[in-house]
MARSERO-261050 format. One record per residue (C-alpha): residue number from 1; x, y, z. Coordinates in pm, 1 decimal. Layout:
BEGIN
+-----+----------+----------+----------+
:   k :       xx :       yy :       zz :
+-----+----------+----------+----------+
: NUM :        X :        Y :        Z :
...
+-----+----------+----------+----------+
# end
This chain:
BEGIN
+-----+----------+----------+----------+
:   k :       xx :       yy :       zz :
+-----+----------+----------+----------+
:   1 : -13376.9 :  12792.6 :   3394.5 :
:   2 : -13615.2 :  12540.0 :   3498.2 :
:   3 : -13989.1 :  12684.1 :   3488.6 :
:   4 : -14191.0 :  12737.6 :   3821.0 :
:   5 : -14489.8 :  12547.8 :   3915.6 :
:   6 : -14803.6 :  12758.6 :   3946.0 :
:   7 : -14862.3 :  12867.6 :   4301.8 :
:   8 : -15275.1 :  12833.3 :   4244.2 :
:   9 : -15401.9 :  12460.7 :   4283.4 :
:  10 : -15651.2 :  12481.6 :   4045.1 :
:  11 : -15374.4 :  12622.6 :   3779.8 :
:  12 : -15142.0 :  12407.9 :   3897.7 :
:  13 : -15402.9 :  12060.9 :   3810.6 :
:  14 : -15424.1 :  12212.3 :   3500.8 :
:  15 : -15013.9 :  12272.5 :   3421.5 :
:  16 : -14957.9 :  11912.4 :   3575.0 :
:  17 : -15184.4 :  11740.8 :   3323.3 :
:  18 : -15070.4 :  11885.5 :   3030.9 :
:  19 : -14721.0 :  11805.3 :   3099.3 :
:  20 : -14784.9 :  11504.9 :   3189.9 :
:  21 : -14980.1 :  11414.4 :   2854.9 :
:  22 : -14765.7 :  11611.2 :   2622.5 :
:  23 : -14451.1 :  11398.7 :   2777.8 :
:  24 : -14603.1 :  11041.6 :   2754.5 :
:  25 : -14726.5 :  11124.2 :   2386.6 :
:  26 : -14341.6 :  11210.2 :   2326.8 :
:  27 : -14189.4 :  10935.8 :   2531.8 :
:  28 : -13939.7 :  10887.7 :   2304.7 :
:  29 : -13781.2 :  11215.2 :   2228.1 :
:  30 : -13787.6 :  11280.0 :   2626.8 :
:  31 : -13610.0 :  10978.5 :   2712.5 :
:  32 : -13892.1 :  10823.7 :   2909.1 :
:  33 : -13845.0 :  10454.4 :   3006.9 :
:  34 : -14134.7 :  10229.4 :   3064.5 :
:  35 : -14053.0 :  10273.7 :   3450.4 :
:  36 : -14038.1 :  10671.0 :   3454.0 :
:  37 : -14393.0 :  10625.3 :   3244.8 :
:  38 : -14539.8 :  10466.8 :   3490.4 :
:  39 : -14428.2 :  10676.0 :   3779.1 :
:  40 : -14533.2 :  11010.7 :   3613.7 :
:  41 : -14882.2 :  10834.0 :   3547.6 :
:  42 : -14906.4 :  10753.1 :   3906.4 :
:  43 : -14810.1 :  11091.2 :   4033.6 :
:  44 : -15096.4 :  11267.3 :   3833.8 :
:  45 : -15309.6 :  11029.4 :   3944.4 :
:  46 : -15206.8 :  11055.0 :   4309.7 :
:  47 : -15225.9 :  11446.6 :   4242.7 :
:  48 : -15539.9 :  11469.7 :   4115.7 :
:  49 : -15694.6 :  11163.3 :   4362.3 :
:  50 : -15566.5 :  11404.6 :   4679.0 :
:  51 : -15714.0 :  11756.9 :   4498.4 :
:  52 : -16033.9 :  11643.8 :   4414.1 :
:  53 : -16084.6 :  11475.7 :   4770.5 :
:  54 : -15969.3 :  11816.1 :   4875.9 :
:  55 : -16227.0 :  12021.6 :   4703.6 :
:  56 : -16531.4 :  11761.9 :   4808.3 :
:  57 : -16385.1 :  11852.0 :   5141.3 :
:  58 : -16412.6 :  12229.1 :   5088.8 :
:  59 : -16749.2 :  12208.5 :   4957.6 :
:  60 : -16882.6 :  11983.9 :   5278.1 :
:  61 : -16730.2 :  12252.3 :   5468.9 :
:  62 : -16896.5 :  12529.0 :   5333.3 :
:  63 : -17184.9 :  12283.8 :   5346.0 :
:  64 : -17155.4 :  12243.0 :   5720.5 :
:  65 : -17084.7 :  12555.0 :   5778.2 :
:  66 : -17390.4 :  12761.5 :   5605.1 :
:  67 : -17628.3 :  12464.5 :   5786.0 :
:  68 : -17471.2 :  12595.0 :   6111.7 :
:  69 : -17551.4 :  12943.6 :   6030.0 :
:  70 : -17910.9 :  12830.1 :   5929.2 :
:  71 : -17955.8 :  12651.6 :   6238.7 :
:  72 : -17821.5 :  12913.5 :   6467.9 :
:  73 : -18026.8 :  13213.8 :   6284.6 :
:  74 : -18380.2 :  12991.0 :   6339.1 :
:  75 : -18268.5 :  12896.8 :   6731.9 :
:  76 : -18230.5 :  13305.8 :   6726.8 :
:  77 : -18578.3 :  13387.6 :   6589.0 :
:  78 : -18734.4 :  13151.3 :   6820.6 :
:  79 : -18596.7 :  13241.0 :   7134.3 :
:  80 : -18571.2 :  13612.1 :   7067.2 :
:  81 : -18949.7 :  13670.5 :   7134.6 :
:  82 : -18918.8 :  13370.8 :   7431.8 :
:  83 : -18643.0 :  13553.7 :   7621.9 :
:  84 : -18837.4 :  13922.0 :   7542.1 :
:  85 : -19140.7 :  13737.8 :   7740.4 :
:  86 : -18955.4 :  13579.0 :   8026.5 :
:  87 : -18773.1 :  13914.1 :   8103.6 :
:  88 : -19093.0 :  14100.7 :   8133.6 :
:  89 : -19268.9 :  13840.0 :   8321.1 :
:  90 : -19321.4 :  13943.6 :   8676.1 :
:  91 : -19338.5 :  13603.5 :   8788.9 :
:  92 : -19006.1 :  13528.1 :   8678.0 :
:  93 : -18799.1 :  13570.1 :   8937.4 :
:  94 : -18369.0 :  13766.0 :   8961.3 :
:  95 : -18257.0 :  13402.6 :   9085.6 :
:  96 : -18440.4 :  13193.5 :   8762.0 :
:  97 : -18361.9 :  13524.6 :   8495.9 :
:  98 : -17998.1 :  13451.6 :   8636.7 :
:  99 : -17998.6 :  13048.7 :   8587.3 :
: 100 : -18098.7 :  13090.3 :   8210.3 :
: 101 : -17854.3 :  13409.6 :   8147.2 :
: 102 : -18070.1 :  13655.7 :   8119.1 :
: 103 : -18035.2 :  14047.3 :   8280.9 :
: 104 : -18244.4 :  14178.0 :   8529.7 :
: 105 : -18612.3 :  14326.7 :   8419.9 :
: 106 : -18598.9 :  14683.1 :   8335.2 :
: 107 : -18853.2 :  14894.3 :   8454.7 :
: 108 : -19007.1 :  15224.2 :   8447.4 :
: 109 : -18981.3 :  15554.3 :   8687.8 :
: 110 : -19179.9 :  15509.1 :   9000.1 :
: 111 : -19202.1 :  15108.7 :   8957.9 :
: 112 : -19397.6 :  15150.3 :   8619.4 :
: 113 : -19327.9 :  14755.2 :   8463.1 :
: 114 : -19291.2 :  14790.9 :   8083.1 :
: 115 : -19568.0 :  14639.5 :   7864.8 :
: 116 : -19589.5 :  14293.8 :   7923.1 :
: 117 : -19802.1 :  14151.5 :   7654.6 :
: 118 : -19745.1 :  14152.8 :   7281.2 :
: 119 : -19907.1 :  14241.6 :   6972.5 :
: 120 : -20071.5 :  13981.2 :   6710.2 :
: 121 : -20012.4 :  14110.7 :   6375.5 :
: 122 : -20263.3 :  14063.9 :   6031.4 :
: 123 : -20149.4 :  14165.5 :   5710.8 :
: 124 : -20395.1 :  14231.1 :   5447.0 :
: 125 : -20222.7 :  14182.8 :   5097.1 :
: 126 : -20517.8 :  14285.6 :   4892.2 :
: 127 : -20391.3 :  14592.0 :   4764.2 :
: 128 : -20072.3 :  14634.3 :   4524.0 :
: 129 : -19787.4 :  14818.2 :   4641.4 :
: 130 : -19958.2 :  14805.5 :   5009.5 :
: 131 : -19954.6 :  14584.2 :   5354.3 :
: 132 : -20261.4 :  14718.3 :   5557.0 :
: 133 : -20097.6 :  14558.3 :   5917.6 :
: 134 : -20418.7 :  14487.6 :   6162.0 :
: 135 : -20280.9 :  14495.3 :   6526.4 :
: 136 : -20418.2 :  14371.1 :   6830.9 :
: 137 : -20290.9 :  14250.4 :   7209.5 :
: 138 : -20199.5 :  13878.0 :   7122.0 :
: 139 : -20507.5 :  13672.9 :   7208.7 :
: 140 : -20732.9 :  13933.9 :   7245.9 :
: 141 : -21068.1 :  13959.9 :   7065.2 :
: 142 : -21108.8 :  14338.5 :   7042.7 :
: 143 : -20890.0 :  14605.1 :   6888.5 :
: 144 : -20832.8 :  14756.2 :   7248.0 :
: 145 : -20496.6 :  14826.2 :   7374.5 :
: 146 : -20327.2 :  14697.0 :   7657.6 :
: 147 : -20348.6 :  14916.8 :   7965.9 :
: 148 : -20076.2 :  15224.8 :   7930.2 :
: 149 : -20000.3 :  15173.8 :   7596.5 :
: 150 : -19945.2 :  15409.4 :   7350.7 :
: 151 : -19962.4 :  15237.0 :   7022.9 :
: 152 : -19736.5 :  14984.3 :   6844.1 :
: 153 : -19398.4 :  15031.4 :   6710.8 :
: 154 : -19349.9 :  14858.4 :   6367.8 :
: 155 : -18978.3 :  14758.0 :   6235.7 :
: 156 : -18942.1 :  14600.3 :   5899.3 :
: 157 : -18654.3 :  14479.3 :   5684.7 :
: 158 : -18719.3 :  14423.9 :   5311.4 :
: 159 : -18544.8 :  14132.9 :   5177.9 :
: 160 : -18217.9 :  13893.7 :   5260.7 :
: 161 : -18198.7 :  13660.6 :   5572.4 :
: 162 : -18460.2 :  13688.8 :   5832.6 :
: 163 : -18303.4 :  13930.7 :   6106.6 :
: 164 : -18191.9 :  13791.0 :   6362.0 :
: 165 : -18139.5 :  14115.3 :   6621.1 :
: 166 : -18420.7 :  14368.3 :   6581.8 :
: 167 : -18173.2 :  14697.1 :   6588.9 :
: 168 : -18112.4 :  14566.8 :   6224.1 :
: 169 : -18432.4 :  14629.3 :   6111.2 :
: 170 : -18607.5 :  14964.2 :   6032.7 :
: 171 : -18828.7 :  15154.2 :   6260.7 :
: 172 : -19061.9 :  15286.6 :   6058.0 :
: 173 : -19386.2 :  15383.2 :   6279.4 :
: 174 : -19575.1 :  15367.8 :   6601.2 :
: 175 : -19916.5 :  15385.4 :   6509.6 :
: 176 : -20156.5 :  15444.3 :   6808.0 :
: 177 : -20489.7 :  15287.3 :   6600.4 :
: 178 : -20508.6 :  14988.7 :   6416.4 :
: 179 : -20495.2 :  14931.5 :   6120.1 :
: 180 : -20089.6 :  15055.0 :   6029.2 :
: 181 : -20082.9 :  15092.7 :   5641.7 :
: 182 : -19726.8 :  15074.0 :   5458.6 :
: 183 : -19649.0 :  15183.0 :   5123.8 :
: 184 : -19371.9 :  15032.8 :   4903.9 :
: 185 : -19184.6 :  15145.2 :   4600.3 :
: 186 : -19215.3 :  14941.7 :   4272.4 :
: 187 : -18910.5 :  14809.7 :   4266.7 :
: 188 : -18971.3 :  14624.0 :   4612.0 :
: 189 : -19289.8 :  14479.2 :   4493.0 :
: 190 : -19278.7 :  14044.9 :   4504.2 :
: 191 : -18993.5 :  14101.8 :   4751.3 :
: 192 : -18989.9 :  13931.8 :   5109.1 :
: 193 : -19084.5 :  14178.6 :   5389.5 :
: 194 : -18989.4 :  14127.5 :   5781.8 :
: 195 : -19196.6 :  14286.9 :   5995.5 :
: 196 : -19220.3 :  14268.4 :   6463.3 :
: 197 : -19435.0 :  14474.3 :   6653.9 :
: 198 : -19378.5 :  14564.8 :   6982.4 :
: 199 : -19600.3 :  14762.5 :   7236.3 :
: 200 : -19500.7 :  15138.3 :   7328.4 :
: 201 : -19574.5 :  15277.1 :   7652.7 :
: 202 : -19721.3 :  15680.6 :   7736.9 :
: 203 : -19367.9 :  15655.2 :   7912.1 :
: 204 : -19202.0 :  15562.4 :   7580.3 :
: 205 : -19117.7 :  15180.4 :   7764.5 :
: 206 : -19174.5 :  14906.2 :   7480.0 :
: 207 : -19276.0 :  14600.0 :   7537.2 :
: 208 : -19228.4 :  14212.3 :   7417.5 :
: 209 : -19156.6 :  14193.6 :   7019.4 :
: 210 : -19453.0 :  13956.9 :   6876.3 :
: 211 : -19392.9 :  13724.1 :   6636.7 :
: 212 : -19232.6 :  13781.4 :   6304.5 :
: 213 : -19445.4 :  13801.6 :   6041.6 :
: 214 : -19314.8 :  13738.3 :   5704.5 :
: 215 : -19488.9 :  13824.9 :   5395.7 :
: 216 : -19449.2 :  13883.3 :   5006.0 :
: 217 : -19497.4 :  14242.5 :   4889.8 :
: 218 : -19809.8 :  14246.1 :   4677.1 :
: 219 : -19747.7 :  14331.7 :   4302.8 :
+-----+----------+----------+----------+
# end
């Protein structure tokens, strides 16, 4: 019974050039000519020319492909605070939200707009084990909330990618004075830490997320 090849390439590159070296070291007892030497040369070396182009291809694939996701994810954190601003813009007309995709605005009971503005966060790494979070309306020079707002919702994600949706974060808080003080565990400390604010409303309506702020858990 003849023997089967190996159904795995890599497996396979290995079988091939082993028999291939074994049987031109024993030429003779195998009956090789000078002609069938040749031609079993020039099939490894066809073989193995076509699998290692193959797995340079793979690997510039996977290249491309992670470079996409990359690319993508940052376009996402950009425009995710961009888009939260245009929809809550009052001077942003149905017709224009329309053009670029977007939904109509939401708003509140009785014609009550959402917060509009959105919160500039600080983080104070002084302490181990601690981010003390100073909030403020973004551009502002006091501490003083934005008309109708409650306090500021905080959502954090400890380590990975940077989100790119905030539902996959964590809501952790909405503090009502600044500043917002979070504890971590020991075994987060030196770890990346996401963290958006967003304004919350008497009404519960939350405004634009700010930016994301992304810091190193003190240790």
């Amino acid at each position: 019974m003849l023997p089967q090849f190996p159904g795995n390439d890599a497996h396979y590159n290995q079988w091939q050039d082993n028999l291939t070296s074994v049987a031109l070291a024993h030429a003779h007892e195998l009956n090789l000519d000078p002609t069938k030497k040749v031609a079993l040369e020039n099939a490894r070396l066809a073989w193995q020319t076509a699998f290692t182009d193959h797995l340079k291809a793979q690997t510039a694939a996977a290249a491309t492909a992670s470079w996409k996701e990359n690319a993508r994810r940052e376009q996402e954190i950009f425009l995710r605070p961009l888009l939260a601003e245009w929809q809550e813009n009052p001077h942003v007309s149905q017709t224009l939200r329309t053009a670029l995709g977007m939904g109509a605005r939401n708003e509140g009971r009785n014609g009550h707009a959402k917060p509009t503005t959105r919160p500039q966060l600080e983080a104070d790494t002084t302490r181990a084990g601690q981010l003390t979070i100073h909030f403020r309306d973004f551009g502002a020079t006091t501490k003083a909330k934005p008309p109708g707002v409650r306090g500021c919702q905080f959502w954090i994600q400890i380590g990975g990618s940077p989100p790119v949706i905030l539902e996959s974060m964590n809501h952790v808080a909405t503090d009502t004075r600044t500043p917002y003080v979070i504890q971590f565990n020991e075994a987060d400390l030196g770890k990346t830490v996401y963290i958006i604010g967003r304004w919350e409303s008497h009404r519960g309506l939350t405004g634009p997320m700010s930016e994301m702020m992304t810091v190193t858990i003190p240790g």
